[in-house]
Backbone as a printed PyTorch tensor [residue, N CA C, xyz], in Angstrom:
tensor([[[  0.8270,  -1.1970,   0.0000],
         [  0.0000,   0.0000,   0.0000],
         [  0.8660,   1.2540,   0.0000]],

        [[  1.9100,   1.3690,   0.9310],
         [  2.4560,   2.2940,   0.8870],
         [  3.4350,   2.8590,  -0.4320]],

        [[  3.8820,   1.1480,  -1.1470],
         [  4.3470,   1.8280,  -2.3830],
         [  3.7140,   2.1780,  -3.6180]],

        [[  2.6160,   2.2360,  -3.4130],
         [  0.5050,   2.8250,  -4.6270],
         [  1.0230,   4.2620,  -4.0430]],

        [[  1.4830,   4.4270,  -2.6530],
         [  0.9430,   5.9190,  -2.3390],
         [  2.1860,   6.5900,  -3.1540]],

        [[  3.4160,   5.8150,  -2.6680],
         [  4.6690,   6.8640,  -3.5870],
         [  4.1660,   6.8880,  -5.0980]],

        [[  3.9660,   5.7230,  -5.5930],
         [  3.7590,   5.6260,  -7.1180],
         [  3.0210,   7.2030,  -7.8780]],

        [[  1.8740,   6.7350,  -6.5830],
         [  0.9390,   8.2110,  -7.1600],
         [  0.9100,   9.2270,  -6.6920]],

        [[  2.1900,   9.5450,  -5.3400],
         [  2.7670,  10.6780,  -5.5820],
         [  3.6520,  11.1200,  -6.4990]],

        [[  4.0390,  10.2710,  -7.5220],
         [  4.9500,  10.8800,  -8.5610],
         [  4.2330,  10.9820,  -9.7630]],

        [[  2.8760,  10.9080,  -9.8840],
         [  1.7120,  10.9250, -11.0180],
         [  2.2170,  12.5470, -11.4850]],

        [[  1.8950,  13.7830, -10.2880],
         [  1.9150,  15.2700, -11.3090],
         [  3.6260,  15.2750, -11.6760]],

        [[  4.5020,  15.0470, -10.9380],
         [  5.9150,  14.9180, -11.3180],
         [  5.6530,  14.3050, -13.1500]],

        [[  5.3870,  13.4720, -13.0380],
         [  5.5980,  12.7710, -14.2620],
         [  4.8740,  13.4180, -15.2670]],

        [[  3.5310,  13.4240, -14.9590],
         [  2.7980,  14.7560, -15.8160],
         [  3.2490,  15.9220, -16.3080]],

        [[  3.7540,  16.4060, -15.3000],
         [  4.5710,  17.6880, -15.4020],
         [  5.7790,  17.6340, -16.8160]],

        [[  6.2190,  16.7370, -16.0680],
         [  7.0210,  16.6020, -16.7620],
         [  7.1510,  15.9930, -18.4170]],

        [[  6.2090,  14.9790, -18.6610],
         [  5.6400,  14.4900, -20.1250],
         [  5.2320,  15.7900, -20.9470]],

        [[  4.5800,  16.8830, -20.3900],
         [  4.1710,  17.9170, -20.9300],
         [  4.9640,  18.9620, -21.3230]],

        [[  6.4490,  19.2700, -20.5800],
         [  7.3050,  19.6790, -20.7640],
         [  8.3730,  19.0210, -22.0090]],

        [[  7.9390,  17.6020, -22.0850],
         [  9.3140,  17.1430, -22.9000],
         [  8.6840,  16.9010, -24.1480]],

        [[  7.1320,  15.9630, -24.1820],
         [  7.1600,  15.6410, -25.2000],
         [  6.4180,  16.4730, -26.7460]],

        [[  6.2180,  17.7870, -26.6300],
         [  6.1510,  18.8070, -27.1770],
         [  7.4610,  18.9240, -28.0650]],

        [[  8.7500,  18.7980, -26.9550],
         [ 10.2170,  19.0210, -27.6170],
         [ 10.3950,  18.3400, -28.8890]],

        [[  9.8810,  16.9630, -28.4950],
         [ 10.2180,  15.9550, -29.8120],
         [ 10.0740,  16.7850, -30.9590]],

        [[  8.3990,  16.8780, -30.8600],
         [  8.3520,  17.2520, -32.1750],
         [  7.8670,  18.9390, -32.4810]],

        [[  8.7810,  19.5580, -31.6760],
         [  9.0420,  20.8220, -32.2840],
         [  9.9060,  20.9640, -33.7090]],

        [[  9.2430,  22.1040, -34.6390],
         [  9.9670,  22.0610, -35.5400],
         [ 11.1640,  23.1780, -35.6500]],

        [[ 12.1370,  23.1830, -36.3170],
         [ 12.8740,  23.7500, -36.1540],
         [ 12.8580,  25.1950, -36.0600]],

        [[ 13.7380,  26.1090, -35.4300],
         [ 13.5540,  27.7900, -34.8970],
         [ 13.9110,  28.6360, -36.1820]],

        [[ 13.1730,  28.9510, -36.0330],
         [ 13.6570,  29.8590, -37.5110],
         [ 14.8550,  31.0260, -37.3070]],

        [[ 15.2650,  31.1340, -38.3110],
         [ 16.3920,  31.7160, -38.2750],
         [ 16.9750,  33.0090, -38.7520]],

        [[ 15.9810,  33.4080, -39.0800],
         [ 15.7790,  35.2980, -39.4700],
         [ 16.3470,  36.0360, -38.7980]],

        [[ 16.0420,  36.1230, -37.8230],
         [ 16.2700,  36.8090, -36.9340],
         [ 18.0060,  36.5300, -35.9170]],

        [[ 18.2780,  35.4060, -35.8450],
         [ 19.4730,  34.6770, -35.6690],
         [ 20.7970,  35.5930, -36.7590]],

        [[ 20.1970,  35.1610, -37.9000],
         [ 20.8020,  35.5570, -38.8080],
         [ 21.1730,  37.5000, -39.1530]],

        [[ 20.1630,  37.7240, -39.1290],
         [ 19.9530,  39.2300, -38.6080],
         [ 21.0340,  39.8140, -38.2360]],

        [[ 21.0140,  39.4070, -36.6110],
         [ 21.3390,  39.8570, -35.5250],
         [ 23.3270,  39.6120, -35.9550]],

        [[ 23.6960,  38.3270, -36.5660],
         [ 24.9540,  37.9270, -36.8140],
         [ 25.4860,  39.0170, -37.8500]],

        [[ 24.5520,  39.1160, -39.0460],
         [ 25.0780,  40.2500, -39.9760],
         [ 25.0780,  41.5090, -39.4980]],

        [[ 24.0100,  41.8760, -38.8710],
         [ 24.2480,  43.0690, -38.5250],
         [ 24.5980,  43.6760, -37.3700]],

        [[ 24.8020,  43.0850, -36.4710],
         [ 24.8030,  43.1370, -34.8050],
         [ 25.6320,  44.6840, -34.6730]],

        [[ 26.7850,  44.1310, -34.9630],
         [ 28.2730,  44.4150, -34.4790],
         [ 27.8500,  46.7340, -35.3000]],

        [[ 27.7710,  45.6340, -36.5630],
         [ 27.8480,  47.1580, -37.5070],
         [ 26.6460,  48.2120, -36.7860]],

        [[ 25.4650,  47.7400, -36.3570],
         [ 24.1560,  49.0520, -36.2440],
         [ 24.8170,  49.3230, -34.5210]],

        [[ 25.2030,  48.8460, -34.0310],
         [ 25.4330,  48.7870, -32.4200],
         [ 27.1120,  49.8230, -32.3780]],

        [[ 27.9240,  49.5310, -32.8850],
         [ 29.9330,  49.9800, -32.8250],
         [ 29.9230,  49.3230, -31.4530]],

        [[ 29.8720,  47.9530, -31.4540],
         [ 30.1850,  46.9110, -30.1120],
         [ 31.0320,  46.1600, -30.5500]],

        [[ 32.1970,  46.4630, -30.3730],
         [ 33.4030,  45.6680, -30.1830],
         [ 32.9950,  43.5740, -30.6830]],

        [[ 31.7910,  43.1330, -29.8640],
         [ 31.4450,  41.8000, -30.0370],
         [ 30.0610,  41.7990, -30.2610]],

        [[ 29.2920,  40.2700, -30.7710],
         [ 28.3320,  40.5040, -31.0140],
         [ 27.4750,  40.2660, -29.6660]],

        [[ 27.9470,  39.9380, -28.7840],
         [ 27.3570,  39.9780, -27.3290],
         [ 27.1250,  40.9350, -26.5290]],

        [[ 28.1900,  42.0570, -26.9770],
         [ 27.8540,  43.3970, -26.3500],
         [ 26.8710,  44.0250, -27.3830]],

        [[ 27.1530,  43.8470, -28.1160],
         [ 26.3160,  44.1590, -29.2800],
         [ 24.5170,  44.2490, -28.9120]],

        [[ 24.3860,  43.0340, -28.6160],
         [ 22.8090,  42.7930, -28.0680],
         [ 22.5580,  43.5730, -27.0140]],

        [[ 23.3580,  42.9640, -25.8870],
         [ 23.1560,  43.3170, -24.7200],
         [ 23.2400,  44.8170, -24.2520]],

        [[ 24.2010,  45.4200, -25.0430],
         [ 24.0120,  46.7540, -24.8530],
         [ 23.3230,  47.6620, -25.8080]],

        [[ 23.6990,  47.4090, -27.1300],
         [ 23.3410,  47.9910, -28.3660],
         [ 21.7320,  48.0270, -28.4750]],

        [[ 21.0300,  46.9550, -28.1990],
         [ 19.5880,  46.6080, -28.6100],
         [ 18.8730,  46.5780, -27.4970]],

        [[ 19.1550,  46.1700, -26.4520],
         [ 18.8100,  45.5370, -25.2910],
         [ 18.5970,  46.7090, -24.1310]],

        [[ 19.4960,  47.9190, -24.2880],
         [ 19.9850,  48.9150, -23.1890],
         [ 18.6930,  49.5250, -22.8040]],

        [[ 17.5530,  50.0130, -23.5830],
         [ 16.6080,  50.4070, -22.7660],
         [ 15.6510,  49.5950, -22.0390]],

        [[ 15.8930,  48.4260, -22.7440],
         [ 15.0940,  47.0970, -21.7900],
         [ 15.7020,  46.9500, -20.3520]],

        [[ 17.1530,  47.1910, -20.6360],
         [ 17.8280,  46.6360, -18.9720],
         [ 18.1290,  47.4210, -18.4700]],

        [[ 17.7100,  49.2270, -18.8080],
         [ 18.2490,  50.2540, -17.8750],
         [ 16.3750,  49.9450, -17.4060]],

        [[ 15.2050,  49.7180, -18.3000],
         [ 13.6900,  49.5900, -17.1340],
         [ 13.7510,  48.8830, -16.4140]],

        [[ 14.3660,  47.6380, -16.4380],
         [ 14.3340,  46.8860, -15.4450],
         [ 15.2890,  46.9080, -14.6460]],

        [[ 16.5380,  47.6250, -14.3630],
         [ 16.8700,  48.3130, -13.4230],
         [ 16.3570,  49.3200, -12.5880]],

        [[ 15.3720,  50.5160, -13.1610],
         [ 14.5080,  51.0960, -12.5760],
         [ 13.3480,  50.2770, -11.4490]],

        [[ 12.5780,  49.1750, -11.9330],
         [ 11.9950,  48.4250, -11.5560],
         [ 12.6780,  47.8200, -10.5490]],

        [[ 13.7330,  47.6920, -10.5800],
         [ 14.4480,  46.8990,  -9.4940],
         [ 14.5820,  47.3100,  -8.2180]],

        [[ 15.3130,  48.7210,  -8.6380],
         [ 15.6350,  50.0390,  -7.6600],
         [ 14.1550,  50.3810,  -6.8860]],

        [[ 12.9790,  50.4910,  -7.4750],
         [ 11.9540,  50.6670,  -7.2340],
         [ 11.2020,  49.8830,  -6.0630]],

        [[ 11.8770,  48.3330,  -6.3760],
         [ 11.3780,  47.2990,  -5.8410],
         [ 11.7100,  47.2430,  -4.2270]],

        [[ 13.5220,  47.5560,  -4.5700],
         [ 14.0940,  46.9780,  -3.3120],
         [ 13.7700,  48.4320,  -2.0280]],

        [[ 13.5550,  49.5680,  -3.0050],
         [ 13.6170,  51.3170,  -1.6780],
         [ 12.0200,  50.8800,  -1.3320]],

        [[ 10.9520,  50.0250,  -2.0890],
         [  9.6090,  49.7550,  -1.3820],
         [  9.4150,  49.2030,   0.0520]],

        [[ 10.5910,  47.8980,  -0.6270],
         [ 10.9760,  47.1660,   0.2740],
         [ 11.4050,  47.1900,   1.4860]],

        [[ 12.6160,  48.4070,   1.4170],
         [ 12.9090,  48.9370,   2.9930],
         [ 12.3540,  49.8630,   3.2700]],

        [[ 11.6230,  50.0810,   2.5320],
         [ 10.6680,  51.6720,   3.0770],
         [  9.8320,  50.2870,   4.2940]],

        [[  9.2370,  49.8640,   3.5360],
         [  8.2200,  48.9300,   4.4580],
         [  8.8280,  48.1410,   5.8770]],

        [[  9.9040,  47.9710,   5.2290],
         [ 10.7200,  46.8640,   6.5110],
         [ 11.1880,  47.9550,   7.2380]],

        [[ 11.4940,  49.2550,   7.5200],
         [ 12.2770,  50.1930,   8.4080],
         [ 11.2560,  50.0170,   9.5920]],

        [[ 10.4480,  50.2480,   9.5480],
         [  9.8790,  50.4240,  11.0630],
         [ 10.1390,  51.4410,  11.8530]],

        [[ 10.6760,  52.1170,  11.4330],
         [ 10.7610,  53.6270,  12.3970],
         [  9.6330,  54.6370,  11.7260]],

        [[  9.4720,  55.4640,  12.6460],
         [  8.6370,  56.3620,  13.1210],
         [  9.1200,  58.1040,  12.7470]]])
């Protein structure tokens, strides 16, 4: 009895998990436009030394200076709330 109960505690594990993988199989391949894109032109529309800075700073910079804002935002809420003084 007790090994029915493990069995079918690993029922959503396994679920979980079938749903996660077997989609993968038969995914079809990622297209590559944009891959490609980014390789030809990265470096040249950005003047980034690599094509990693390239993204990350070149394309990417107003995405990760908002979510630095958001961040900053998050954590002064945060101790605003946790200070406890008066």
């Amino acid at each position: 009895m007790k090994t029915l109960r493990r069995a079918l505690g690993l029922l959503p594990f396994l679920a979980v998990a079938a749903a996660v993988l077997v989609p993968l199989v038969w995914m079809p391949e990622a297209p590559t436009a944009l891959r490609d894109y980014c390789v030809r032109r990265g470096v040249v529309e950005t003047g980034a030394p690599n094509l990693v800075s390239a993204v990350y700073l070149g394309w990417r910079a107003y995405d990760t200076l908002g979510e630095t804002i958001v961040l900053l935002l998050a954590v002064t809420g945060a101790l605003y709330l946790l200070g406890g003084r008066e």
